[in-house]
LUMSEZA-12298 format. One line per 5 residues: their letters; for each residue x, y, z of C-alpha. Coordinates in steps of 0.2 Angstrom, whole numbers. Last residue first. Example, Ala and Ser with C-alpha at 12.3 -4.5 7.8 and 13.67 -1.06 7.14 Angstrom:
sa> 68/-5/36 | 62/-22/39
END
This chain:
xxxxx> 80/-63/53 | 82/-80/51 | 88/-89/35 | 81/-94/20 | 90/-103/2
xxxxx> 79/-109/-11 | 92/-107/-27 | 107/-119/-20 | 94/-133/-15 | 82/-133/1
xxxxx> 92/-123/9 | 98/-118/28 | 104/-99/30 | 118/-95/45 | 126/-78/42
xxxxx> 142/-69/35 | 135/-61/21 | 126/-78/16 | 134/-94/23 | 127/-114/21
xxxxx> 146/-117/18 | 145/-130/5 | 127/-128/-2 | 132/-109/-3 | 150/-113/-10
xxxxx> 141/-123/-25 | 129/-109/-27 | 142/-95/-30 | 154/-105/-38 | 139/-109/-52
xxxxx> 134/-91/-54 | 119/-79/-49 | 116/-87/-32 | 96/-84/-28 | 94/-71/-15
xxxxx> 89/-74/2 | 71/-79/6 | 66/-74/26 | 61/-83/39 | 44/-81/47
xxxxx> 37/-101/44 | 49/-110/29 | 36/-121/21 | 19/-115/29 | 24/-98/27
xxxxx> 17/-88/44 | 26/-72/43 | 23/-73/29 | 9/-81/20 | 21/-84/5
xxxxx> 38/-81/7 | 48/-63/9 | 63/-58/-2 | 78/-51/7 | 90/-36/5
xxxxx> 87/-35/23 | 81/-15/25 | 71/-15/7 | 64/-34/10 | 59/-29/28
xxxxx> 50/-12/23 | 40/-20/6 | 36/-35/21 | 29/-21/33 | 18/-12/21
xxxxx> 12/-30/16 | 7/-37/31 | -2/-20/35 | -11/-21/19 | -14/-40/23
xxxxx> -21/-34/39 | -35/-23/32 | -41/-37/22 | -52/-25/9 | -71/-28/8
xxxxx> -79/-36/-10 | -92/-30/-19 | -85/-15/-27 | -71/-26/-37 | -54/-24/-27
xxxxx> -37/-19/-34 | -21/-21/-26 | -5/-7/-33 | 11/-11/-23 | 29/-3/-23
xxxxx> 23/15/-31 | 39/25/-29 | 39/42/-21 | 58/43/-11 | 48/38/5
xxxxx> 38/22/-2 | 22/22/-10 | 5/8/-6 | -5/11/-17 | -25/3/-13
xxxxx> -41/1/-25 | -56/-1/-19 | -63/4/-37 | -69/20/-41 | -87/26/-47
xxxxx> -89/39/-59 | -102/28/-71 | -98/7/-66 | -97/1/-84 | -77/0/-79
xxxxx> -74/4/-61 | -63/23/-62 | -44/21/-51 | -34/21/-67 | -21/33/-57
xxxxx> -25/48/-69 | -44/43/-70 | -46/43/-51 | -38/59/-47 | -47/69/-62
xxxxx> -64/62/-56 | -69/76/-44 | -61/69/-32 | -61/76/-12 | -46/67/-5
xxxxx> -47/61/13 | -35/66/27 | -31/54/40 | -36/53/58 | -54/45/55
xxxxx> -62/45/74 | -73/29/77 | -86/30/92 | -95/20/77 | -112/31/78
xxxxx> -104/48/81 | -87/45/76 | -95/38/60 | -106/50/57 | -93/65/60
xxxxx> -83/56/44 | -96/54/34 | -100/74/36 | -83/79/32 | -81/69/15
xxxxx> -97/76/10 | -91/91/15 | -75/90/4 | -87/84/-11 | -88/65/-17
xxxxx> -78/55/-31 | -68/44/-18 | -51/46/-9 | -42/39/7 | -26/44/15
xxxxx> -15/34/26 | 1/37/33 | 19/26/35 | 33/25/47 | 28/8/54
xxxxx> 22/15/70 | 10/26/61 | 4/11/50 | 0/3/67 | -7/17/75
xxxxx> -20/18/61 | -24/0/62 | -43/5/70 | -46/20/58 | -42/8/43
xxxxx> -55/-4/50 | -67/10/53 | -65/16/35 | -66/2/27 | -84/-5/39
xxxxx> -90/13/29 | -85/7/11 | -95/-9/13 | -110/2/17 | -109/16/10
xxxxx> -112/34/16 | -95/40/6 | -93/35/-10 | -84/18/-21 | -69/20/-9
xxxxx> -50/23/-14 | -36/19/-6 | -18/28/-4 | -4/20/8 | 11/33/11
xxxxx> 27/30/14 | 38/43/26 | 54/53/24 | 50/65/36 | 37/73/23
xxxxx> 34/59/10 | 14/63/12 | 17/82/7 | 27/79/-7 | 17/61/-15
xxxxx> 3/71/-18 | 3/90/-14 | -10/95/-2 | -25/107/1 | -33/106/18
xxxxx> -36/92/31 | -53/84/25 | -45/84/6 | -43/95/-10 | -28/89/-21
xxxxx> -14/94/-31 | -4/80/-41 | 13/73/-44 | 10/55/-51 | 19/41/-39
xxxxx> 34/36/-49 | 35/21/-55 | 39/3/-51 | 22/-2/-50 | 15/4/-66
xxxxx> 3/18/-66 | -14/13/-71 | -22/23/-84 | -24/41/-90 | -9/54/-96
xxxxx> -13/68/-104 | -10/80/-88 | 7/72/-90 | 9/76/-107 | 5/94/-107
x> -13/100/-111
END
């Protein structure tokens, strides 16, 4: 066993999103290659098993903001520690019964999956937590959430967050609380502290950053519009 077939636990965000082949609903695939064709990011969850309750209103909501993680570059793919067919069937039931088709691929994990990204409950047998990675297009993990099995993802706070990562990468800007709705500064965007006294002094001064109008609450809490 080499040492990345040794390594288990939680991958950091920051790092490099684990190479690994996988059975799923639309064939074999290579994770992160075959996601990142096109240059795209990728959002992975994981679901306690399928034919559950709380895991089954997931699924539909993801189904329903498909399109919108389409339009933002990005595709989803789902996992849990259940067979290809089991996988298969859920997915026919809830087109069936919730007039919801699943468009993305879901892993079939036999617990290898789920071990290497630190995805297994604790006291909870082979079960995963809901847990979600969201990967950019060169394979870098940018956002790991965890949910206890209890508790129902906010699908639209995974979409707020696909689309802050993106903004904050194309802007070179930080984004504030609640954005786009931040109770302080509303949908702009956080510019970079200044790094040296000149720097923040001439910011106060000319209330510029690269050429463009900011307003400031002090020389470290600078925003400006997008």
């Amino acid at each position: 066993m080499n040492s990345e077939e040794q390594q288990v636990g939680i991958p950091l965000i920051g790092d490099k999103f684990p190479t690994m082949q996988v059975t799923t609903t639309h064939g074999p695939m290579t994770l992160p290659d075959d996601m990142m064709k096109d240059g795209k990011w990728f959002v992975l969850f994981s679901h306690l098993a399928d034919f559950t309750p709380v895991c089954t209103t997931e699924f539909h909501a993801f189904a329903l903001r498909n399109d919108k993680f389409e339009g933002m570059n990005a595709k989803l793919v789902g996992l849990s520690i259940d067979q290809v067919f089991s996988h298969i069937k859920w997915a026919e039931w809830i087109k069936d019964n919730l007039d919801t088709e699943i468009p993305f691929p879901i892993i079939a994990d036999h617990g290898a999956v789920g071990k290497r990204l630190g995805m297994i409950h604790p006291g909870k047998g082979s079960n995963t937590v809901r847990a979600v990675f969201i990967v950019d297009a060169e394979g870098i993990i940018r956002l790991i959430i965890y949910y206890p099995q209890d508790i129902g993802r906010n699908m639209d706070e995974i979409v707020r967050a696909l689309k802050a990562l993106q903004l904050a990468d194309k802007e070179k800007v930080a984004v504030p609380a609640n954005w786009p709705e931040n109770e302080l500064i509303g949908d702009k965007v956080i510019i970079p502290p200044a790094k040296d006294v000149k720097t923040a002094q001439e910011r106060l001064k000319t209330k510029k950053h690269d050429g463009k109008d900011i307003e400031c609450k002090d020389w470290w809490l600078c925003y400006r519009k997008l």
